[in-house]
C-alpha positions as CSV (number, residue, x, y, z in Angstrom):
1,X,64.9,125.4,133.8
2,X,61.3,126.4,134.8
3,X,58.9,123.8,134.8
4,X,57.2,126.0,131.4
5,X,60.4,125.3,129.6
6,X,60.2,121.8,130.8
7,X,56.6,121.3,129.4
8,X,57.3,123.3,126.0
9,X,60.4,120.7,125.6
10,X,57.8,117.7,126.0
11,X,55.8,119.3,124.0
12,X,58.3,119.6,121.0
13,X,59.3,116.0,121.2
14,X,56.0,114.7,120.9
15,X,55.2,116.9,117.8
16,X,58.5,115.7,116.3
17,X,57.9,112.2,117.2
18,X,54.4,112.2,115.9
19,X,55.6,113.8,112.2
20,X,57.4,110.0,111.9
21,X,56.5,107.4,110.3
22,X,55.9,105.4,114.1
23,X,52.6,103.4,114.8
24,X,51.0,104.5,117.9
25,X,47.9,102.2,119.5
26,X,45.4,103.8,120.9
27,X,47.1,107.3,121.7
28,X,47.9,110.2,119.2
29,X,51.2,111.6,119.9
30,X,50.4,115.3,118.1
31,X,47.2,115.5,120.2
32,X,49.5,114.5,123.0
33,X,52.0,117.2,122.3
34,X,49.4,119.4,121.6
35,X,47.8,119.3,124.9
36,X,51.5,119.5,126.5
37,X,52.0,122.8,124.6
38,X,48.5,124.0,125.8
39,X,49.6,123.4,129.2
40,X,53.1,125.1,129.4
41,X,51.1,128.1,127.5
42,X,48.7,128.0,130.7
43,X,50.9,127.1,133.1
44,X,51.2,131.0,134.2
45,X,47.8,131.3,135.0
46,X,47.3,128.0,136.1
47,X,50.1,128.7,139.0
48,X,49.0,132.1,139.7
């Protein structure tokens, strides 16, 4: 698995973590799983 796959998967457990009902201090787990998927989406050009 490429390291894009790897970061999308991340990605997707954040977002389903953050849709439950779990208290989080300090740290958003969507914006966190947002900024994972931002990354894989970038990681092409990043690399490149």
């Amino acid at each position: 698995m490429s390291t894009q796959g790897v970061l999308y998967i991340i990605a997707i457990i954040l977002l389903v973590l953050a849709a439950l009902p779990i208290t989080t201090r300090g740290i958003s787990l969507a914006l966190l799983g947002a900024a994972f998927a931002l990354l894989a989406y970038a990681w092409p050009v990043l690399t490149a």
